[in-house]
N, C-alpha and C positions, 0 to 999 in steps of 0.2 A: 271023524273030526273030534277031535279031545273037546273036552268042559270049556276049558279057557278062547280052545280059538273059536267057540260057539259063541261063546259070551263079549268076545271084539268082536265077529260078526256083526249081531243083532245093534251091539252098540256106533258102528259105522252107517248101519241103515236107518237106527233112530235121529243120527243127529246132519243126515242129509237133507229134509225135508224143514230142519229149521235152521240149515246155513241159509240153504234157499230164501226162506222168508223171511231171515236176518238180511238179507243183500236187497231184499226189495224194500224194507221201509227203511233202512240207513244208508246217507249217502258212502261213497267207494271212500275206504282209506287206508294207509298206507299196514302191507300185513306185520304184525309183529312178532309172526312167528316162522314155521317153516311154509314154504308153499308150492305143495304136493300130486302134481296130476299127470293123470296118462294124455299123452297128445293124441288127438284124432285126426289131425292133420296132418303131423311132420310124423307120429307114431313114437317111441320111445316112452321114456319118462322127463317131464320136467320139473325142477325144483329149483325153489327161488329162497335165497337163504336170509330172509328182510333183516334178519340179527346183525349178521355180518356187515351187511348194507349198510345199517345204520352206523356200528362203530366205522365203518369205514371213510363217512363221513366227518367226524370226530378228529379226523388227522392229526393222533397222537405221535409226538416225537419219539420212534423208539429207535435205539442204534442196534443191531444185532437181533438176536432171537435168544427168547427166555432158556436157560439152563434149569432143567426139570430136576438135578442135581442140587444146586444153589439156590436157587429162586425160593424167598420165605414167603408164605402167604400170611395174608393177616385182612382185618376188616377193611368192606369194601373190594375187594377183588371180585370181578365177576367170572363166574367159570363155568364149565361144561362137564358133566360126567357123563359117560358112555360105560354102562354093567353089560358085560356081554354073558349070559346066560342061554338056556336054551329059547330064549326069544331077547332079542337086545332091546336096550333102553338106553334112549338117549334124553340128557335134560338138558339143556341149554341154557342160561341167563343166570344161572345160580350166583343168587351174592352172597358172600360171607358176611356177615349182621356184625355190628360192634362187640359183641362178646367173643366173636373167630370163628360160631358155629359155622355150618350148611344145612336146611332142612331139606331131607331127603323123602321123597312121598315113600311110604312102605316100607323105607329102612329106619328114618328117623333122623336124630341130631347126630351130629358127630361134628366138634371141636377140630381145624384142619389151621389154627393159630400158631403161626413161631413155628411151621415144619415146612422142608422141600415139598415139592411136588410129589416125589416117589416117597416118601414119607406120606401124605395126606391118601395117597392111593392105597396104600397097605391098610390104616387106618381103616376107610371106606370100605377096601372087603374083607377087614377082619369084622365088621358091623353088617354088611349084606349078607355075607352067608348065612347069616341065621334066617334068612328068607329068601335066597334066591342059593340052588345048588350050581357046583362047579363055577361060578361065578368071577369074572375079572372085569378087574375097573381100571378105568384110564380117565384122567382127570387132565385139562387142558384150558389156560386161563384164554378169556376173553378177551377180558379189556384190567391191565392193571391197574390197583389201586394208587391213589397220590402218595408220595411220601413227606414227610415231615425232617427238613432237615437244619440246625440250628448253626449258625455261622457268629461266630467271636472273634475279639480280637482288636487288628487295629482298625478296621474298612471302616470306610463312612456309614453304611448302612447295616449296623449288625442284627442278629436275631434270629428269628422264624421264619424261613422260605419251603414253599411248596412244590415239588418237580413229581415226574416222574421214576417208577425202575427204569435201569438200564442208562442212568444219567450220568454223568462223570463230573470229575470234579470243576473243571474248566467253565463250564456250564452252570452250574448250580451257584457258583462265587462271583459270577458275570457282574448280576443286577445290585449285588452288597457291597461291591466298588462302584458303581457308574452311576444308577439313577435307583436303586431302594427297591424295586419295582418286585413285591413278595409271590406275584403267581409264574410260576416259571414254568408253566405247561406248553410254552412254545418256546422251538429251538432257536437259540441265538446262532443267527448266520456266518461271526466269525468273532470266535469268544477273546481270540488272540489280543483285540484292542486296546482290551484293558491292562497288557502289561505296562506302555509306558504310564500309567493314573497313580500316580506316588509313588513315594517308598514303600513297596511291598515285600515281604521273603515269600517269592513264587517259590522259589527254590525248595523251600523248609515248611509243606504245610500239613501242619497236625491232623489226622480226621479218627477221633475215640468213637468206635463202635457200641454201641450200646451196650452188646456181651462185656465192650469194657477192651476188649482187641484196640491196637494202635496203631494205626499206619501212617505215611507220610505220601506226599506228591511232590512231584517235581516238574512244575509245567513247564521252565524253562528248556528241561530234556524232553518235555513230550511235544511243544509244538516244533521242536529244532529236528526230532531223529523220528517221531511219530510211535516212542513208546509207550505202549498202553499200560504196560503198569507203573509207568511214571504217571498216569492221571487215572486213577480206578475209581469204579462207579462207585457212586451211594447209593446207602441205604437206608431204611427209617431209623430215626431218632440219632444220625449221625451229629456229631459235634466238631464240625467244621474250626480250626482257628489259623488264622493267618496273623503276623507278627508284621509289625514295621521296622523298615530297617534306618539307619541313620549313613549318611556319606562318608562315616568313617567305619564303619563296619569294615571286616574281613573280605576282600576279595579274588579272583582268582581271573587268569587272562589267556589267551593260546591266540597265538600272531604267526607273523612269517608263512610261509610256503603251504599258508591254509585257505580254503572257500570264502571264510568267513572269518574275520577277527572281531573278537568278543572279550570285552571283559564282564564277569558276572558275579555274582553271589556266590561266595563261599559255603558248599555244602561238608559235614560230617562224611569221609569217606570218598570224596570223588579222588579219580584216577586219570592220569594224560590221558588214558584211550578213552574215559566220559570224555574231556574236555575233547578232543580228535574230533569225536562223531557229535559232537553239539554243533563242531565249526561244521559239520558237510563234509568233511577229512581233506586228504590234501589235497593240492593242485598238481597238474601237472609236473611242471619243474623243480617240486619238492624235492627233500634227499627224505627219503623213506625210510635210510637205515638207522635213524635216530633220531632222539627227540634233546631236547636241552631244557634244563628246567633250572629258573635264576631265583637264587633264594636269600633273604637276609638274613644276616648273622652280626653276631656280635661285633664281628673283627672286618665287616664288610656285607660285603656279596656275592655269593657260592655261585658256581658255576656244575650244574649237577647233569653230567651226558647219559642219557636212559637208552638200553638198544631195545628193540620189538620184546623183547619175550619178557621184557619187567614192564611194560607201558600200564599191563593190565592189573600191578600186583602191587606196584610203588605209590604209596598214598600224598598227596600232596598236604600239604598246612598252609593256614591263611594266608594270600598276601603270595603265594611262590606266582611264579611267571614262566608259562612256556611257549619256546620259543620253536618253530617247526623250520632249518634250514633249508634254504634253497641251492639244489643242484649248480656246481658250474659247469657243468657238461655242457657243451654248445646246444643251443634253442634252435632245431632243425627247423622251427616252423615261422621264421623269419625271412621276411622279402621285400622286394622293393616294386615299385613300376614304373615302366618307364611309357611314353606318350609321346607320338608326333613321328616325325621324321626319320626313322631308323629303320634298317632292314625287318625287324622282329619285334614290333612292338608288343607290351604281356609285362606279366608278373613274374619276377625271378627273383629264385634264392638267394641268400647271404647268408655271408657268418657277421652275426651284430658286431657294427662297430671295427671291423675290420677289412670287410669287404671295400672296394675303393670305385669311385665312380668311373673310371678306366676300364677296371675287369667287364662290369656290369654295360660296358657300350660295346663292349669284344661280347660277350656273353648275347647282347642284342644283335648282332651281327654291323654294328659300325654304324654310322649315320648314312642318311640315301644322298645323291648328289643334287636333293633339293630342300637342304636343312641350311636354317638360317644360323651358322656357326656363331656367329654374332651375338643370338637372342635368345640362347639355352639357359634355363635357370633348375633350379632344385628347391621345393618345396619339404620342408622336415614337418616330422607327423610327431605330436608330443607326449609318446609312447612310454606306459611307465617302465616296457623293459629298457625301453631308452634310457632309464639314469631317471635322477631327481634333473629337470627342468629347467636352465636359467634362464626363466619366462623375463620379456622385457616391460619392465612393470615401471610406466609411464607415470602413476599417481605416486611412486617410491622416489622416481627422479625428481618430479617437483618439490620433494620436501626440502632436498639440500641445492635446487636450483637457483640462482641470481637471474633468472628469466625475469621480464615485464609479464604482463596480461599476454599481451599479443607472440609472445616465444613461448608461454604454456600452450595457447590455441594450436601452434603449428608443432611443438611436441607432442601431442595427441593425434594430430593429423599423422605424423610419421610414426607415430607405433599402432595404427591401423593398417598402413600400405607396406609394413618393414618387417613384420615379423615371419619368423620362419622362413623367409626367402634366400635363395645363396645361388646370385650368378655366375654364372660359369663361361670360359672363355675354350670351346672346346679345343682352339690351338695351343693349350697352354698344357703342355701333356705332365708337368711338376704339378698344378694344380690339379689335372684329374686322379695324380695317381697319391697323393697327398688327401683327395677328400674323401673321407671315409663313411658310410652308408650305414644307416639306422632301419630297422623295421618300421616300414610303415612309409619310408622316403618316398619321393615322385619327380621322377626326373622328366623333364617336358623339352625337346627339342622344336621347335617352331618351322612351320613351311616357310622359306624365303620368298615373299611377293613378286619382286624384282619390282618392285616398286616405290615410290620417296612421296609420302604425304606431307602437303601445304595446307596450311592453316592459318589464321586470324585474318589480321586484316592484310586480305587478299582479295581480288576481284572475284577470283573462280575459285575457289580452295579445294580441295579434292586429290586423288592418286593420281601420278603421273608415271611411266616406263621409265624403270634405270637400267643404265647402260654403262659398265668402266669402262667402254671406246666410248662414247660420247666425251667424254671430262666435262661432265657438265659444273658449273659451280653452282653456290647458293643462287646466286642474282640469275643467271639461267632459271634455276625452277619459278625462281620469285614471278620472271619475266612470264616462262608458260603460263601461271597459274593465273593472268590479268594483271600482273602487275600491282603495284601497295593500293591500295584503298586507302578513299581523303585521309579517313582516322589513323593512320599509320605511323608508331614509332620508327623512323628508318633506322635508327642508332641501337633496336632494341630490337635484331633480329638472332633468333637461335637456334642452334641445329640439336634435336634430342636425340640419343642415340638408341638403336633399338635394342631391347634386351632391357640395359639396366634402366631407361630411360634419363640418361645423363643428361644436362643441360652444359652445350658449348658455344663460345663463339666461333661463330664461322672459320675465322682466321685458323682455329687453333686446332680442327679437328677438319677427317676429310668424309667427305660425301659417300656413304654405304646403303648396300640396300636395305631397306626395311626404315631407313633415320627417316624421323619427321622434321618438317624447318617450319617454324611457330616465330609470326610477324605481331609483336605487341601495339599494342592500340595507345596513344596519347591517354593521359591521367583523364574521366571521367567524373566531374565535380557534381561532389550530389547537392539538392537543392540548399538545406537550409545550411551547407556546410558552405557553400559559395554565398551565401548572403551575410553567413554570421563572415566569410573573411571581407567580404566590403565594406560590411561597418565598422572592422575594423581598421580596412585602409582608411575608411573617413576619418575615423577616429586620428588616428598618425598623423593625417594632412594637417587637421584642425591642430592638434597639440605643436606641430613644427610650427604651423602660424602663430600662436601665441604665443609660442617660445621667443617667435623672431623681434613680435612686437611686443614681446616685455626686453628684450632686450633693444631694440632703438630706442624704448623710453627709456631705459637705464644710462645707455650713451647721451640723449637729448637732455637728461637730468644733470649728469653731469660737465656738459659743457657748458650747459647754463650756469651752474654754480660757479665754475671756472671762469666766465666770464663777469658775473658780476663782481669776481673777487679783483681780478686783477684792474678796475677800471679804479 
């Protein structure tokens, strides 16, 4: 046994009999270092790492894992050195002091300020060799130190904020728009929020490195395409500046046959393939083989066609506009459905806009021989491949309407029951092969009940069997149904037809299945409206009487007069 491992011997066995009686007069607490024993139980080795433990607790926001390359150490960094020599040594908890040192037992100081990782390691064993042979070291941070980073500018809150390494820009500029809030140790859940909080240049934001280096971010690219070096970390004593921008500033826009249309902040440099992949690039039904970019000029506005291999290379200038056209190749993935009565009911293809509701009932296999031909209608879906809309917009027709109160009330009523509907007469084979079919259409063929529903004032109201051999007429069903009820208009009977729900007098339309026949009830006078017209009949009574007898006093007046003259 050599000198040294004699001498940890003797020192393992001195300071076993005073853990011991350190553990009987102090209460149990948490260890704060390594915790080292052979198990008698399970056997092996256990080791409980309470350092670790603790930062673990700490739940520092970090994104990624430190680069031993890049990564500057400076005061306050807690770290770990492991010298492997012909007996290893491991120190754990090391802080770097505010001057940059590390004190090292047996080696001494050594300065590890303003250098990488793999820099502060060389250092370290160009300093241990002088007292440990063959010797290599590996230095590995802890728990990193806060940084210090300064933020200018327009934001409401500027100045000094405190984050972590490994922080990014997004992050650190959060609290200096939103609420001032200078400790930035915990991660903001969704930094995004604050783009619409002002006029800000996300787009253009300065951050001077200490060294004096300058870089820019562009978080508009980074939360759109998820590029990381449109938002790159900080680091200490960065100088953050964000600019305000005004509504007439420079800007730039990419529309048409894209995911996403945008208009945004004019950067130095951006290219249609930036603006392509900020939208999400294109859709579907794009034309892919070009771009269009509209641009002002003296004598107008330039029409400027870009093919793929200049998207990346043709720089755009304030204010241009691009445009991503849309393919007219037919849109294969356009269909209609159909519902009810037909051999094949389902969802079937079309060509937008030109398919006809004729093909689309041949395509269904035809209607079954218990469709109520009658009561087929088609519901349109308000689809933007459909076109721009002629939504029927009820509150547009009031403006130039000559309605009362009561013709607004009922135009309202009818652009809630009327829109988008379009009946159909399925024996009218001009009008099927005339009506042309949208993505998204629904055409509905109805089961035929063989039945004729009675309604109002009716004894028994309810569905009764239709039958064309019967010939039954209105006054037949009226008769099944109980006959009128006291309250009944007889003058005020109608047959609605089914399908469009037309209202006919009986004479004038004939008896089908599915029609309802609706018996109207006498005027029902409500209370204060029949009081107020009685006093006003009194009213009338009384003024005819006075009228009558200011007029006999007027005739009595004048006969008198007439008689006393002529006498």
């Amino acid at each position: 046994m050599t000198r040294s491992k004699r001498l940890f011997f003797l020192l393992f066995l001195f300071f076993i009999p005073v853990s011991l009686a350190a553990q009987e007069d102090t209460p149990p607490q948490i260890p704060g270092g390594f915790n080292f024993d052979l198990s008698s139980t399970l056997g092996g080795i256990y080791y409980q790492d309470a350092l670790g433990i603790q930062l673990a607790f700490t739940r520092i926001p970090f994104e990624g894992t430190i680069d031993k390359n890049n990564y500057i150490l400076g005061a306050n960094d807690l770290v770990s050195i492991e010298l492997n020599t012909s007996q290893k040594v491991l120190l754990r908890g090391i802080l770097v002091n505010p001057q940059g040192d590390v004190i090292l037992p047996s080696i001494g100081t050594v300065n590890v300020a303003g250098v990488t990782i793999i820099e502060a390691e060389e250092k370290i064993q160009t300093i241990a060799a002088k007292t440990f042979n063959d010797v290599a070291v590996y230095l590995s941070v802890e728990s990193p130190r806060s940084l210090i980073v300064h933020i200018t500018g327009g934001v409401p809150y500027p100045g000094k904020y405190l984050t972590f390494p490994q922080t990014r820009v997004d992050q650190v500029i959060y609290q200096s728009i939103t609420d001032g809030n200078r400790d930035l140790t915990k991660s903001v859940s969704n930094s995004s929020n604050f783009l619409d909080k002002g006029n800000f240049s996300f787009r253009d934001i300065t951050i001077e490195r200490a060294n004096g280096d300058i870089i820019t971010a562009d978080l508009i690219k980074y939360f759109r395409t998820g590029n990381y070096e449109s938002n790159p970390f900080v680091k200490d004593g960065d100088l953050i500046t964000i600019k305000k921008v005004s509504r007439e500033a420079p800007k730039l826009s990419i529309s048409g046959g894209v995911k996403t249309e945008i208009e945004l902040e004019f950067r130095k440099g951006d290219s249609p393939q930036d603006l392509l992949e900020i939208s999400g690039g294109f859709v579907d039904e794009a034309d892919t083989s070009k771009l269009l970019v509209f641009r002002r000029s003296v004598v107008g506005v330039e029409r400027i066609e870009l093919s793929p291999n200049t998207w990346n290379t043709f720089e755009l200038i304030p204010n241009d506009r691009v445009v991503v056209p849309l393919s007219r190749e037919t849109d294969f993935s356009t269909s209609v459905w159909v519902y009810g009565e037909v051999e094949t009911p389902g969802n079937f293809p079309i060509i937008n806009g030109q398919t006809s509701a004729s093909e689309i009932l041949d395509l269904s296999g035809g209607v079954t021989s218990e469709a109520l031909i009658s009561a087929a209608y088609l519901v349109r879906n308000n689809n933007p491949k459909n076109g721009i809309p002629n939504d029927f917009n009820s509150d547009l027709l009031k403006r130039t309407s000559d309605q009362v109160l009561q013709g607004l009330e009922y135009l309202d009523a009818e652009s809630r029951v009327s829109q988008n509907k379009v009946f159909i007469d399925l024996k009218d084979q001009n009008q099927l092969q005339n009506l042309k079919l949208y993505d998204g259409d629904r055409l509905y063929i109805p089961r035929d009940p063989q039945t004729i529903f009675v309604f109002g004032q009716v004894n028994n109201p309810g569905y009764f069997p239709f039958s064309e051999e019967n010939n039954f007429t209105v006054s037949d069903y009226i008769s099944r149904a109980g006959g009128f009820a006291l309250a009944a208009d007889k003058e005020r009977v109608f047959v609605i037809k089914a399908g469009n729900s037309t209202w006919f007098d009986p004479l004038d339309t004939k008896i089908e299945s599915g029609d309802k026949i609706f018996v109207d009830r006498q005027p029902i006078e409500e209370l204060n409206a029949l009081r107020t017209y009685e006093i006003q009949k009194a009213q009338l009574k009384n003024q005819r009487v006075q009228l009558i007898m200011t007029a006999i006093t007027t005739i009595t007046g004048i006969i008198t007069t007439y008689v006393a003259i002529t006498k």
